[in-house]
Each structure stands twice: as C-alpha cells, then as structure tokens.
DRENRO-162621 format. One record per residue (C-alpha): residue in three letters; x, y, z. Coordinates in steps of 0.1 Angstrom, whole numbers, plus 2048, in hexadecimal, padded with zeros to 3 digits. Layout:
<recs>
ALAXYZ...
</recs>
This chain:
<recs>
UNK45E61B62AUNK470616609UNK49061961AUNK4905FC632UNK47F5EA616UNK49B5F05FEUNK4B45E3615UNK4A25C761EUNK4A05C25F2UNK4C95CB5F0UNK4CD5AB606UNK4B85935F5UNK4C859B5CFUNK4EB59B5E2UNK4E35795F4UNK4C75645E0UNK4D45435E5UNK4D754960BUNK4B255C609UNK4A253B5FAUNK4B6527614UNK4AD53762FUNK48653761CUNK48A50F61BUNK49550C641UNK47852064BUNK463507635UNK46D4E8645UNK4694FA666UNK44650665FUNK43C4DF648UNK4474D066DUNK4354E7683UNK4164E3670UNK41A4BC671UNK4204B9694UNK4144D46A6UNK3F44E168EUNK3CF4D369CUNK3AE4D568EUNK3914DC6A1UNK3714D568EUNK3584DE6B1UNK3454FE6A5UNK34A5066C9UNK36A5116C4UNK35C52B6ADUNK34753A6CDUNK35754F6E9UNK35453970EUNK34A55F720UNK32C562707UNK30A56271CUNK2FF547704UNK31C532701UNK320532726UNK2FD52672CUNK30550570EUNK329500720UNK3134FD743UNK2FF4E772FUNK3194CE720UNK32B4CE746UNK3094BB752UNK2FC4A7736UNK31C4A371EUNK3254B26FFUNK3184976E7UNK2FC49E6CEUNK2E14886BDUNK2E247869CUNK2BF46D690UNK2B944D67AUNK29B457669UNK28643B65CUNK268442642UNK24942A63BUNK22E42562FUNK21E41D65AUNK22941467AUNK2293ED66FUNK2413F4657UNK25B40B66BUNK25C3F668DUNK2703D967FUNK2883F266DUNK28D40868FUNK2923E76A3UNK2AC3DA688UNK2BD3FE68AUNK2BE3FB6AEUNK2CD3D86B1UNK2E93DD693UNK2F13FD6ADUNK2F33EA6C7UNK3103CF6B6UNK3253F06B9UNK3203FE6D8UNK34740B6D6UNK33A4256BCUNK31442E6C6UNK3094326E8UNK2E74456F2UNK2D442E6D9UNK2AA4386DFUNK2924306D0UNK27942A6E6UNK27243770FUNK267415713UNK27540C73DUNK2733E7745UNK27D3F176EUNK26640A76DUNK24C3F6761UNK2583E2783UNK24F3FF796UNK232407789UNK21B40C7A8UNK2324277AFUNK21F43F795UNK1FD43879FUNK1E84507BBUNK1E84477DEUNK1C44417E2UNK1C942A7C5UNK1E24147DAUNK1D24187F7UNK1B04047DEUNK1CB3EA7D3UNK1D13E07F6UNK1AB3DC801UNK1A63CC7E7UNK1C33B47F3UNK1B33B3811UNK1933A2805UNK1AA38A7F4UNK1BD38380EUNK1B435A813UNK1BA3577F2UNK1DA3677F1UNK1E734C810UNK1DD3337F7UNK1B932B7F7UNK1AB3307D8UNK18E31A7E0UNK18133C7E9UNK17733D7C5UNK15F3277C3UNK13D3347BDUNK12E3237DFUNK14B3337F1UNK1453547E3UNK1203547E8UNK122347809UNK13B36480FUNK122380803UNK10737081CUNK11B36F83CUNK12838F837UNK10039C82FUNK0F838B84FUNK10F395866UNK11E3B386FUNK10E3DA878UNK0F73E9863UNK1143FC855UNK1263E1848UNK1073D283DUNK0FD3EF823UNK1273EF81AUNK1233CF80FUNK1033D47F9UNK1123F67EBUNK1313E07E0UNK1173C47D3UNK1023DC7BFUNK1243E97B1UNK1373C67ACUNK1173AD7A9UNK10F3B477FUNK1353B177CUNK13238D78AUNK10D37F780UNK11938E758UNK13637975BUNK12635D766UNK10736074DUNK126362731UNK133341740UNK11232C743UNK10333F720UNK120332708UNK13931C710UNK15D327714UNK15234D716UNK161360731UNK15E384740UNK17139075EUNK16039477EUNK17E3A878DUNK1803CC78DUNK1973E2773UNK1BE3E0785UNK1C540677BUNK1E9401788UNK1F03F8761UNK1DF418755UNK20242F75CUNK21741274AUNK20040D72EUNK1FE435722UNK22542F726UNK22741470DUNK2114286F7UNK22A4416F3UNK24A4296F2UNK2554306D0UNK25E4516C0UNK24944C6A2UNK23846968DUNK21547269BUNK20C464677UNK21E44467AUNK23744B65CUNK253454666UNK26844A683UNK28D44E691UNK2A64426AAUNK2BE4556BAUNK2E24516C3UNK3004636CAUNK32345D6BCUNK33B4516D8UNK35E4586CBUNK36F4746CEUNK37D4816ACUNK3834A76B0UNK39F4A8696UNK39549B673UNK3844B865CUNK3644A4658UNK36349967DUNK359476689UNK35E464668UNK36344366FUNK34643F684UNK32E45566CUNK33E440650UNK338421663UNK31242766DUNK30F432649UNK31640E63FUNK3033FF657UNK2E141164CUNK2E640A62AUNK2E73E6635UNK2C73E664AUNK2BA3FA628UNK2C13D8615UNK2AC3C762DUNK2913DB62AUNK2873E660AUNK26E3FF604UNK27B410625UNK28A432624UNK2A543663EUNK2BC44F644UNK2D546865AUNK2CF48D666UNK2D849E685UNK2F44B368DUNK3164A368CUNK30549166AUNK2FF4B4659UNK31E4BF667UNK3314A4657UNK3254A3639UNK32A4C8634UNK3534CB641UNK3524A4628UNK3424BA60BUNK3584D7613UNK3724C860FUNK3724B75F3UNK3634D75E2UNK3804E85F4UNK3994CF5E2UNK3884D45BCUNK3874F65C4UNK3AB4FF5CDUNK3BA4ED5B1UNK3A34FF597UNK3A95235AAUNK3D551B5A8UNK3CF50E580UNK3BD52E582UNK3CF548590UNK3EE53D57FUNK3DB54055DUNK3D3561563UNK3F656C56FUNK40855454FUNK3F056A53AUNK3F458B54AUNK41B58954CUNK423579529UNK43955B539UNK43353F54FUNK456543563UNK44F56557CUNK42755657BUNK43A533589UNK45754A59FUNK43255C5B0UNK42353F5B8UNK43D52C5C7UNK44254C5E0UNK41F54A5E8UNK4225265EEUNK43E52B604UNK42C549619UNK40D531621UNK42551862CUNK434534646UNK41053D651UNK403519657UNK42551266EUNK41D53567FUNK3FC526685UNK40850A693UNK41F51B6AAUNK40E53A6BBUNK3EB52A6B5UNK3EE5066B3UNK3CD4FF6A1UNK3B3509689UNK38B505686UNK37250366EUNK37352566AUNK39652F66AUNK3A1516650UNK39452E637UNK3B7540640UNK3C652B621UNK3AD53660AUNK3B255A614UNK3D3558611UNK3D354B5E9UNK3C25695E3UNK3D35865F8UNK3F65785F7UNK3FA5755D0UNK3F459C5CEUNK4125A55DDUNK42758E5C4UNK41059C5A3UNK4195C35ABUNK43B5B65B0UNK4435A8593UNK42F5C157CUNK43F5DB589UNK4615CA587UNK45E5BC562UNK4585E3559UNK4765EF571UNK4875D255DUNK4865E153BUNK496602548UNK4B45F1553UNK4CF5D154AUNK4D05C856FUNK4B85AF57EUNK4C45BC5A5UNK4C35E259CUNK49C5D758DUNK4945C25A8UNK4A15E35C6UNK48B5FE5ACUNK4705EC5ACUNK4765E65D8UNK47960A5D6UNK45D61B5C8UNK4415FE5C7UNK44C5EE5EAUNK43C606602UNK41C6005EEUNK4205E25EFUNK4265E2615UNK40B5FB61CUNK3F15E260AUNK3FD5C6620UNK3F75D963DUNK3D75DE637UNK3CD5BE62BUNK3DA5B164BUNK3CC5CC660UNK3A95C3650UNK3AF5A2660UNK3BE5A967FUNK3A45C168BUNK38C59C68FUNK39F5986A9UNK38D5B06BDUNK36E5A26B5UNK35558C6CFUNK35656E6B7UNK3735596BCUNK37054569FUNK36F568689UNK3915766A3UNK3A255B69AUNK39D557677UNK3AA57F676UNK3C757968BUNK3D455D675UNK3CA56D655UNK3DA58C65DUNK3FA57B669UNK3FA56664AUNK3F2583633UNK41659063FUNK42757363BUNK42156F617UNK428593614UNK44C58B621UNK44D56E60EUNK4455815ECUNK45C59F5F7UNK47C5815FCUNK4755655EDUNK46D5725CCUNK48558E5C7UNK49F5715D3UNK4935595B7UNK49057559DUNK4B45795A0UNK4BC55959AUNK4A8554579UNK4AA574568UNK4CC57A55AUNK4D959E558UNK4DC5B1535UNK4C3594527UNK49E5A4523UNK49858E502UNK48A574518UNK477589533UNK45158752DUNK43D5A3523UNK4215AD536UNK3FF5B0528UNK3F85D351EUNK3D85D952BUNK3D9600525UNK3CE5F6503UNK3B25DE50EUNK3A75F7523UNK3AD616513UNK38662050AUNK385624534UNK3A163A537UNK39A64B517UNK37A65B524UNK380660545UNK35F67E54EUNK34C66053EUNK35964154BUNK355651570UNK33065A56BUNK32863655AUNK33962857AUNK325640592UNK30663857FUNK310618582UNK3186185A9UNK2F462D5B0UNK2E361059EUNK2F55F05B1UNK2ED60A5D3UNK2C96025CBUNK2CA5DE5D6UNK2D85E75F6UNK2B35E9602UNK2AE5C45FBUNK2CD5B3606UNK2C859D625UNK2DA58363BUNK2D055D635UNK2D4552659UNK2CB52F650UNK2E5514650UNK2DA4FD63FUNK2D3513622UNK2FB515620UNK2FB4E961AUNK3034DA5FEUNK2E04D55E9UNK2D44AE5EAUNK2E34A860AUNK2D248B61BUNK2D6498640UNK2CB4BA636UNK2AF4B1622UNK2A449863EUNK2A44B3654UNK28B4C8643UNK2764AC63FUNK2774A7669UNK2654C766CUNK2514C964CUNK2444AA651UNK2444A4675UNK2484C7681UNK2654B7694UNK2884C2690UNK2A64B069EUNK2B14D36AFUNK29E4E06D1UNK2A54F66EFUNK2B24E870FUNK2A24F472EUNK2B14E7750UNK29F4E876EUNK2AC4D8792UNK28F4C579DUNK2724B578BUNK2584D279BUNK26E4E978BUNK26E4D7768UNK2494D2769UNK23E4F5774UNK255502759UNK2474E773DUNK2254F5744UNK23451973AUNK24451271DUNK2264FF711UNK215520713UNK2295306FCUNK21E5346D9UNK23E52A6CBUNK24550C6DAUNK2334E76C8UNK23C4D56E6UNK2574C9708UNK2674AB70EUNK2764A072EUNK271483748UNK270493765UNK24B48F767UNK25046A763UNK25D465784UNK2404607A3UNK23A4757BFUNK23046E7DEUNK24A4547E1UNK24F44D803UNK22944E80DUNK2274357F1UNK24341D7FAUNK23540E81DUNK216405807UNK2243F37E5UNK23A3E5803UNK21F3D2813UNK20D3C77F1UNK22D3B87E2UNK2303A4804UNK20E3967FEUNK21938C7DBUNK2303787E1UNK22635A7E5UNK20E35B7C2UNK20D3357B7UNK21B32C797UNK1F5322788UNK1D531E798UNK1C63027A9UNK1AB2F079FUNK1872FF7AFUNK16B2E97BAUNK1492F17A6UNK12A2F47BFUNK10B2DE7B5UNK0ED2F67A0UNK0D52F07B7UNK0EF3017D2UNK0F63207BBUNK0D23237B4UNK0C932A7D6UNK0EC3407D8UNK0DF3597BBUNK0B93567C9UNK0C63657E6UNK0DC37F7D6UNK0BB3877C2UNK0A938E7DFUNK0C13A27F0UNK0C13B97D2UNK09D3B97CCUNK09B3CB7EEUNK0B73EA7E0UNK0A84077CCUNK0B74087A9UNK0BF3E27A5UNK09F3D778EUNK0B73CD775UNK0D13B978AUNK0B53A379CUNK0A83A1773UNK0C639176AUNK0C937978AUNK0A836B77EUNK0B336975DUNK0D435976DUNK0BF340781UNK0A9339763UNK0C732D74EUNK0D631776BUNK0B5302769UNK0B82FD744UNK0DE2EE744UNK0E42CB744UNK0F72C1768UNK1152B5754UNK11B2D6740UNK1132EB75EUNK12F2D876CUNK1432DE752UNK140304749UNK13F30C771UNK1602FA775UNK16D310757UNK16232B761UNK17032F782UNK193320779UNK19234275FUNK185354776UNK1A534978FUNK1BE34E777UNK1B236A76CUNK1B937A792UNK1D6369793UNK1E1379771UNK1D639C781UNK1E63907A0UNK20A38978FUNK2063A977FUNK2063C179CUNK2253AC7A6UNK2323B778EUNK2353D9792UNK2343D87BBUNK25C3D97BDUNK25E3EE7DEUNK2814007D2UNK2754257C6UNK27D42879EUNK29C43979DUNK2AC44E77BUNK2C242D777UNK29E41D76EUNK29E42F74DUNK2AA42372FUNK2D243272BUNK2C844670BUNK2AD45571DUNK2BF45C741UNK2DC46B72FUNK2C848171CUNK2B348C738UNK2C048C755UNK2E34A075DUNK302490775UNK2F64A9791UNK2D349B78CUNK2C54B977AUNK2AA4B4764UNK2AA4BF73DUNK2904C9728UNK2904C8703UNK27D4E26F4UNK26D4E36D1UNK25C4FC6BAUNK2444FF6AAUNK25451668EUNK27150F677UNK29451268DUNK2A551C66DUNK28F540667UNK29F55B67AUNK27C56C687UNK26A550691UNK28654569EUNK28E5686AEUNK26C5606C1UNK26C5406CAUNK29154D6D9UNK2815686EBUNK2655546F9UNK278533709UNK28C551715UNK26E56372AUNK26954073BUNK28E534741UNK2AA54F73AUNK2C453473CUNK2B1520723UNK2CE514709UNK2D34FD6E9UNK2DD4F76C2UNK2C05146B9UNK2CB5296D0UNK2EF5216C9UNK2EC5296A6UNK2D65456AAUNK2EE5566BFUNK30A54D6AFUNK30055968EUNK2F757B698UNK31857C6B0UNK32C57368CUNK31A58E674UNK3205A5690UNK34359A695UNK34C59D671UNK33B5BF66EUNK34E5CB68AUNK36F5BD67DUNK3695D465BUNK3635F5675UNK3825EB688UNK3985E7668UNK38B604659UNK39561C67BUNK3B560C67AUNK3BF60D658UNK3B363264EUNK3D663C666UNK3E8620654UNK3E462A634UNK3E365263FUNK40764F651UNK41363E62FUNK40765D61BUNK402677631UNK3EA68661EUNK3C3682628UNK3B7687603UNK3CE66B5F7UNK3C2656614UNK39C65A60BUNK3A86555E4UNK3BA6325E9UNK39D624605UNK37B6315E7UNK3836105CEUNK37C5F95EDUNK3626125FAUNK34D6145DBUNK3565EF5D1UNK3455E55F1UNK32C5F75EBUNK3265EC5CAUNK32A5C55D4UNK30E5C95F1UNK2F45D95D8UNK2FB5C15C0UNK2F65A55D9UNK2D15B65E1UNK2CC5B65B8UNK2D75905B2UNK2C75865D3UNK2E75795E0UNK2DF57C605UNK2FE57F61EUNK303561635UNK31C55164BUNK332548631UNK336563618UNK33857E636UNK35C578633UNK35858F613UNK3615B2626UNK3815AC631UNK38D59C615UNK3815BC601UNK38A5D4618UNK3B15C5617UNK3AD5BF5ECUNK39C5E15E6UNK3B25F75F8UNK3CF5E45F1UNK3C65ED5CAUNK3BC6105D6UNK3DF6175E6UNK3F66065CDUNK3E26215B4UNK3EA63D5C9UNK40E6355D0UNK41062F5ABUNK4006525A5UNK41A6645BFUNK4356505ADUNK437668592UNK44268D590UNK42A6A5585UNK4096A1577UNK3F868257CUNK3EF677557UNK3E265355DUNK3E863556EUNK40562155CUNK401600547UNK4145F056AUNK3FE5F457FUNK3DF5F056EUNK3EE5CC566UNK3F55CA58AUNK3D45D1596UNK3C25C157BUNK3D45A0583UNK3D15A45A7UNK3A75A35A4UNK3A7588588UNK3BC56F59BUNK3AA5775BDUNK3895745A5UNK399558598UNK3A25455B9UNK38154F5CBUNK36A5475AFUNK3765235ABUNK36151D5CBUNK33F5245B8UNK3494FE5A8UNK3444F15D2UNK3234DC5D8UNK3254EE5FBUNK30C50F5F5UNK31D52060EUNK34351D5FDUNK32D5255D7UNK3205455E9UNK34254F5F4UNK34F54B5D7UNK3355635C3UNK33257B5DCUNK35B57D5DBUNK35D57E5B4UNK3445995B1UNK3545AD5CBUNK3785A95BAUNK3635B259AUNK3555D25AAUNK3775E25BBUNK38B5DA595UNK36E5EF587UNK3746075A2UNK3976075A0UNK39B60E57DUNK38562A582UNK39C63959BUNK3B6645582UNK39E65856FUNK39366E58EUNK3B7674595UNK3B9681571UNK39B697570UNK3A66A3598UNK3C46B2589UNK3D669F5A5UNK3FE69D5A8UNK41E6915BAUNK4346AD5C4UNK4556AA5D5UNK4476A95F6UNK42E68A5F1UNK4436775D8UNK4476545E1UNK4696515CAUNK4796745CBUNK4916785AAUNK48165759AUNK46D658578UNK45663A576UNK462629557UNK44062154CUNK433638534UNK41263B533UNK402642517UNK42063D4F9UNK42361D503UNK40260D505UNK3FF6144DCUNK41C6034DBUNK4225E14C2UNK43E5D64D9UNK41F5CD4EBUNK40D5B54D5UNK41C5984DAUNK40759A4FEUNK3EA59C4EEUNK3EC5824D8UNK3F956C4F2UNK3E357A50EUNK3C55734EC
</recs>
C-alpha cells in the first residue's frame, strides 16, 4: 500500500494550493447538502427494524389507534377537595388551545350515555319499569288526581273486591310488600310537619349510571394524587428535542394554573415529556461538552507537539473531514436519529488519530531532511500504510453494525464507518497540503519539538520482564470484576438526576403503583376483550385492565322495542304538578280501617295492622286544619317526587342504542381503533423498569395474547435487540478485520501481536467496569467499537513501526510512543468531557470511554516490551520500508537535552 499512497502524497506537495481548493469546494458542497438535504428524526422508531416480530405488532398498533402517546399532568394534594378544582382548571386552560392538545381526559364521565342509560340495565329490569308504567298509566295521561289518598285507597279496595282469586292474593302480596312503604310515609307526614319519605319504590335504572360517576375521575385510590391526560397534536419530527413549542408552551401554562393554586404540586411526565427533556438536556450537555473536549484535545496535542501551528493545521483537517461525512450523510442517507448523531462525537475521537501519527512521524522525518515535500512523501511512505491499515479497521469495526438486526445500531455503523474514512482522507490531503505551505524548506529553527516521552516513560521500558508481569498481574486482577458486571436495562436510570418528568414517574408507581406505560392488547369484539380481561386479571403480574368495551350494553335489540315504548309514555310529563285534593279524616279513617283489616287476616302482618292503628290513632288527635294542611303537603311531595323519578327515566329512555361516538373523544380515541377494534391497556403490578419482573410480566401478557404490544414491551425488546446488536457488531468486525490486518502483514503472529493491546485493554475495561460498579447500558455500549477501532489502530501502527526497522527490534521509538500516547489522551480527552453532561447516560459514556482509552495506552505500551523480550525482527521479506532506516533513534536520543525544552514546555 505505500506505493499508491506515496503517489497520492507526491501530488498533494506538488499541488497544495489546488489540494485545499479542491478541499474548500468539497466543503461548500458538503455545508449545502447538510443544510438542505440533512433531516433529523427524533421517533425512537426509527432506531427499531419494521420486520422485527415486536415492532411489527406496535406498527399494527399505531395503523388502528394512531401513533400519539400520552403526556400526564400530575397534580398532588393534600385530598380530592383540593385536586378537583386544579384538574378542572388544567382541563379548561387545555381546552383554550385545542390547536396543540387534543385527547384531553380526565374523567370517563359520558353525558349521551347517561341519555341511554336504560340501555345497561337487565331485561327483566325493563320489563319491571314498564309494569310499573302500567299501574301509572292514568297518571301518566294527565290525571294526577290519582294521587290523592281517597283515590288511592279506593283503588286498593276495588281491585281487593273484584277480580279472581288470583288477582285477589296478587294484589295483597304487592300490599304486604308496598303497604309499610306507604302508611311510614304517611305516619312521617301527619307525625312532624314538613317530613317526607318516599312511598315509591328504588328506580334501579340509576344504579349503572351512578357506579359510573363514581369512578369518573382518575384520581389515586387515596385521593392525593390525580392526572389528566393529553396528547400533543403537532407534528414536529425534526427538532433534536421534539415537539418544543408545544412542550414549552404547556410548560407555561402549568406554571400559571401553579400560581393559582398554591400549595398544589403540579407537574409533567409521560413519554414524549421524558423524551424531551432528555434530547433538551443532551444537548446542551452535548454543547458544554464538545467545546471542553476541542479546548481539550488541542491542549494535549499543543503540549505533546511543542507548537500550536501543526496542533491548529490537525485540527482544521479534522474539521474539514466531518464536514465531508455530514454532506455524505446527507446524500446517500439523507437523515440521522437519536442514535446516529453520536457519529460526530465518534468522529472527534477516531479522526484526529490519523492527523497525530502523521505529524509525529513527519516532524521526526523532518529533522532528517531540509525538504518539507521529501518529509511530508517519507513519512506517506513508511507510516502511511499504518496509517491506512488502522483506518480500515476503525471503519470496519463500524461497518460490520450494518449487519446487525437493529437499525438504529446499522446505521450508526454505516455512517461512522463512512465517516471514519473520510477524515482519514482528509488528514492524508488536506494536511500534508497545508504543511507545505507553512513549513519552509532548510528552516527547522522554527519546527516544534515533540515531547520526548521516552524519558517520561523510561522506568516502563527499562524493565521490560517486570513491567509485563505488573501489567499481567494487573490484567488478572481487573478480570476479577468480570463476574460482577451487568447491563442496567433501565432507562430512566440513564436521565439526567432531578429531572421533574422522571422523578414524577417514579412517584406514579411508588406511590400509586401506576405508571404512565402499559401493554396494549387488541381484541375485535367486546366478547373478545372481556374474555381476555378476565385472563389477564389472573395473572400474577398484572395490578389491573382498562378498556371500555365492557361499557357498552348487550342485548341491544331485545332492549330497544322496550325503552321505545317507555320514552313514548314520557313524553308528555308536565312541567310541575298539579295541585291534589286532600280527602276529609273521617274518609281516610275508614280507608286505613279497612286496609287494617285486610292485613289483620295475612299471616306475618302483626306489625303492619300495628302501625295502621297507630296511624288511625294519630289522625284522631290532629286538629282538622293541620290535617288539612300536612295531607295537602304531603301528597304534592309525594307527586313531585314521581314526577322527579318520572323525568328521570326520561332521561335516560333515548331509544337510539349508545354508540362509540357517545364517549368522550379522549376516551373513544384511546379505546376504540378506526376498524372498530377494541384496545386494552394493560398494567403491572411490578416495576416496568426491572428487567426480570419485567421479563415476567412480558412472558405472562404473552401466554394470554401473543400479539400483545406496547412502550414495556417496546423497550424491553428493543433493549435486548440493541445489546445484542452491538455485541454482534464487535464479532462481525472482529472476523472481518483479523484478514484485514493479516493481508497487510502477512504474517499470523504479527496479526495476533497488533489485535492483544485492544484484546487485553478490553478486557481490562470490562473488569474494571464490574470493580467500580459501572454497569453497561444503552448508552455506553457504544464503547466496543470505538475500542476495537482505537486499540488496534495503536496495536498496528506499533507493529508497522516495529517492521520498519532492520534487524533487531530494540524498542519502540520516541515517535510513536508520542503518537500513541497523544492518540489515547485526546480520545480520553474528547470522550471524558462528557462525564461534565447532567444526562447519566452521556456521564457513563464518557467514563466507560476514558477508562477504556486508559486501559489499551497501558496495553499498548506494554507491547514494545514483549517484542523486546520475543527477540522479534523485520527481515527483508516483512519490512514495510525496504532500504529505509527509521531516523528515530531510540534510545541515544531520548537522553538527549535537545529534548528539554519539551519538558519544560510540556511541564
């Protein structure tokens, strides 16, 4: 390879004016691209694969009841008195922006259900209703003279009199039943005036809408805490932190409806809240972050190089290479997501490896020789293919995600590899181009001189038999935590700490044993739904099911012809009642003695004929003008009163069958599908965020609905799918890059020698996770490409060095070890300025990355020594610069004081 790349280096130096032109144009091509062309797709469902079982099953989902999740106002107090008026004002401030927030419940409360109502009670029950209609029939035509006591009691005696026996003992069955009701009303009436008790019989038509009522609200079963939910109507699928004028303006609205009600907690979780406020966090961690990581990086690289000019000249080529990537980006893929803007990040810390060995090993080629161009083509020459090779890999590392299940992890690879070349080509043209241009020929007073870190490190080569068994000790101790490293598959865990939303959220369960997330089970008819409610309720790790299903009536059309006759009869109810004549005393006297001697003749009515006497015995004592007057009060309550039972079955005798329209919009949405299938939310009764009890309450819904979906399931899936997917990405690039590296040095021991720095530096970074109970998690996962492309990128760039050289291999060179030194201090540098982020998943990353950048430099620099003490050599037939001498001595010049004005500087 260091042919092609030395002609590719003899036109740069021959053409650097053109080279940066030509840089520039492709700048402006890529800075438009990425303007015009370049989308942002914050959905994590981009990040899941459409052909996934589980993904398929949400997507099926979404097609029926729409794509839109909750967001829960959560309101604390002190009791329901208290947290009514502030969910009523939440609801109506929602309401003055209906172009925003749609879905808005808070209640199942139905007004034209309630207008329906004699659709939910029994047949028989109806079928009671409308005898009892039947009695009142005369009164229901408009005489309501009917009621007056005379009337009645001459009623009860023709109907005693007259008739077969069979009617006869019908009529004292319904006496010995209805009778106390009436003579305890009227001993109310004539005992104290104004007292009243019904005489009519329970209506249980209001039974079904009453239990309703009961449960309008969704209020905590201790009456603390309640919430209203909505979902956010605009579509804003571009913005990093997604739907932020509508979050931003709900935000403002709460806080006012805070101000009106102080002492009243009130506040926002739910998914798109949490989701916000983690890509808002983010990204303003993201922002601190990447200018502390650039003052970083270039620190380190001012430092290690002894001048600010080639530390300036490397970062500009970086620059310019991300710039290339991000227009590739937006031409072959057109957009990135949550998880493949890491690609920039990634990028910083790969792509300004390939500019460090570059420059090291040119500002030692420089010394050799008074030509910048015949510096800039020997150090092409014999560090290029290294150079190359580690690209390669690095890329390869990302490029084999493509072949993963995860889409979100595939596409990340793809542009991460692609990128990764890019600033490769970028550091291999652009910065040889603008070398040239600064560095004058014949002048070296001027060129910086690098730090000479043979000197700072010399106790580790010094000693090599020792240094390698400190570092196996070393790597046999870290191997130890291995046995307690786990996977945090908890999401929230990953938030920033103090976050409202998330901190809301664990109070929804703690508190409530509620949480905002649930499976969705669908069914096609309300049989279905309830058959399958009654299973899931059997399962032990399910708290409870919601769905409406239930809440429509059966029976409808053996129903309708029914309600249809009693709201006919209805009709015609009278505004308010008439006034009643009042019988004389003597009259009812002789009614009740009658009544008491009918009942003195039935078995088991001692105490109803009691209470007639009693009844009679109290008529004798009133004065004729207050028997006038509490009898004439009496039955006008007693009319209204019917009339008022009367009005109410009206009410809720509308003949039209309730239909889904009936329900409130935030319920029918929720609840029923645009096929008319019927959802089920699903909650349980563990913690959604614990991977085994959530692996059973998975496995359980699953036993009862296979095609049960959902955010738990979602997320349970998807996490798994993504620590497989990245796992699987580190096999792949491992099986491709073993032949990479083995066709560039065609030797199998060299091969195994480059790839053990990332080898054991993984394996010291995952036993030191288990030590410092650093668990791995959906964010730092990223961790094994990134060290499998920076530790063998280190590992070959030491070999190549090592096959460099004629002879005996005496030690690496004070080029080198600067190169990879630098290379893990600025990637420790850039990836370790995330540990500032509020975000815990970003502060993970970063340590995870910045002890494993830590752990392959301690590797690498162990690597020399085991070359030493393996006798190992370059010979004619492996050397990767036949007829060149490295101009680095290596141990002469590490002593030498040439060198101290890098240590002072770099002190």
């Amino acid at each position: 390879m260091s042919r092609p790349l030395e002609g590719l280096t003899r036109g740069v130096v021959r053409f650097p004016v053109c080279t940066l032109l030509l840089a520039g144009a492709a700048v402006a091509v890529a800075i438009w691209l990425s303007v015009t062309q370049l989308g942002f797709r914050t959905s994590r469902g981009e990040l899941l694969s459409p052909h996934s079982d589980y993904n398929r099953r949400w997507l099926e989902y979404t097609k029926e009841f729409g794509d839109k999740e909750d967001v829960v106002v959560l309101v604390e107090g002190e009791g329901r008195a208290q947290i009514v008026p502030v969910l009523d004002d939440v609801c109506r401030v929602l309401a003055q922006r209906s172009d925003l927030y749609g879905a808005v419940m808070h209640e199942t409360d139905a007004p034209r259900l309630r207008e329906k109502g004699l659709y939910y009670l029994k047949p028989e029950e109806l079928q009671q209703i409308d005898g009892f209609l039947d009695q009142a029939a005369p009164i229901l035509r408009g005489d309501w003279s009917q009621l007056n006591l005379g009337a009645m009691a001459r009623w009860m005696g023709e109907a005693m009199a007259g008739g077969s026996e069979a009617q006869r003992q019908q009529m004292l069955a319904a006496m010995r039943s209805e009778l106390p009701r009436f003579v305890g009303g009227l001993h109310a009436a004539l005992g104290q005036a104004g007292a009243y008790r019904s005489p009519w019989p329970d209506m249980s038509f209001s039974s079904p809408l009453a239990n309703e009522s009961a449960l309008t609200r969704l209020i905590s079963d201790d009456s603390r805490m309640g919430y209203v939910l909505l979902r956010l109507l605009d579509e804003d699928k571009q913005n990093f932190a997604q739907n932020d004028a509508s979050i931003t303006i709900l935000r403002q609205m709460i806080g006012e409806v805070k101000s009106r009600h102080p002492g009243i907690k009130v506040g926002l979780t739910g998914l798109p809240i949490i989701e916000y406020d983690e890509m808002r966090s983010s990204e303003t961690s993201m922002t601190y972050a990447t200018v502390l990581s650039f003052l970083g990086v270039l620190a380190v690289m001012i430092v290690a190089f002894g001048g600010f000019r080639h530390a300036t000249m490397t970062m500009a080529a970086l620059v310019i290479g991300m710039v290339w990537a991000c227009g590739g980006v937006a031409l072959f893929v057109g957009h990135i997501n949550v998880l493949s803007i890491a690609f920039g990040s990634i990028l910083f810390g790969l792509g300004i490896d390939y500019g460090i060995y570059f420059i090291t090993h040119y500002l030692n080629q420089r010394k050799q020789t008074e030509s910048t161009a015949e510096a800039i083509i020997a150090t092409s020459r014999t560090t290029g293919p290294g150079i190359l090779t580690g690209a390669l890999t690095s890329s390869i590392a990302f490029f084999a995600a493509g072949f993963t299940e995860f889409p979100g992890v595939a596409q990340l690879g793809v542009i991460a590899g692609g990128g990764v070349l890019l600033c490769w080509l970028a550091q291999s043209t652009v910065l040889p181009a603008m070398i040239c241009l600064t560095d004058s020929d014949g002048v070296k007073k001027n060129l910086p001189v690098p730090l000479n870190l043979r000197f700072w490190l010399r106790p580790l080569f010094a000693y090599p038999r020792l240094s390698l068994f400190a570092g196996t000790v070393l790597t046999a101790v870290a191997a130890v935590g291995m046995h307690y490293l786990k996977y945090d598959y908890n999401l929230l865990n990953l938030q920033p700490e103090g976050l409202e939303s998330v901190e809301l959220e664990h109070k929804l369960f703690s508190q409530t044993n509620r949480s905002a997330w649930f499976a969705l089970s669908v069914a096609a008819t309300p049989e279905e739904v309830l058959a399958r409610k009654e299973a899931f309720l059997r399962l032990p790790s399910v708290e409870r099911v919601v769905e409406v299903a239930s809440k429509m009536p059966t029976d409808v059309e053996l129903k309708r012809p029914v309600i249809e006759r009693i709201h006919r009869r209805l009709a015609t109810l009278p505004g308010k009642v008439p006034n009643i004549p009042v019988i004389p005393s003597a009259d009812l006297d002789r009614t009740l003695a009658g009544a008491q001697a009918m009942m003195s003749s039935l078995p088991d009515a001692d105490q109803a004929s009691a209470n007639l006497r009693q009844l009679r015995e109290m008529l004798r004592h009133i004065p004729p003008n207050e028997y006038q007057r509490r009898v004439s009060e009496y039955q006008q309550a007693m009319a209204g009163d019917l009339l008022a039972r009367l009005q109410k079955l009206k009410n809720a005798s509308t003949p039209e069958p309730p239909r889904w329209t009936d329900f409130p919009e935030g319920v029918a949405c929720r609840f029923v599908g645009k096929t008319g299938q019927y959802a089920m939310q699903v909650y349980g009764k563990v913690n959604i965020w614990d991977v085994e009890p959530m692996a059973q309450f998975v496995r359980e819904v699953r036993s009862v609905d296979p095609e049960i979906t959902g955010n738990p399931l979602q997320v349970y899936e998807a996490s798994r799918q993504m620590k497989q997917s990245f796992q699987h990405a580190a096999c792949y690039a491992l099986l491709i890059i073993v032949p990479v590296v083995l066709l560039d040095f065609r030797r199998l021991n060299h091969t195994l020698l480059a790839a053990l720095p990332m080898g054991v530096g993984l394996l010291q970074t995952l036993g030191l996770m288990g030590l410092l109970d650093i668990p791995l998690n959906q964010a730092n996962m990223i961790f094994l490409p990134l060290t499998l492309g920076i530790g063998l990128d280190t590992g070959i760039n030491l070999m190549h060095e090592m096959r460099s050289r004629r002879g005996k291999y005496q030690g690496a060179g004070n080029a080198v070890i600067v190169a990879v030194v630098v290379n893990s201090l600025t990637t420790m540098a850039g990836f370790g300025a995330l540990m500032i982020a509020d975000h815990q998943g970003l502060q993970s990353l970063g340590r995870v990355l910045t002890i494993a950048m830590g752990c392959c430099l301690f590797s690498s620099l162990l690597l020399p020594n085991l070359l030493v003490l393996g006798r190992f050599a370059s010979d004619e037939k492996t050397s990767d610069a036949p007829g060149e001498e490295s101009g680095d001595d290596l141990f002469d010049e590490s002593d030498a004081p040439t060198e101290e004005p890098s240590l002072l500087l770099a002190a």
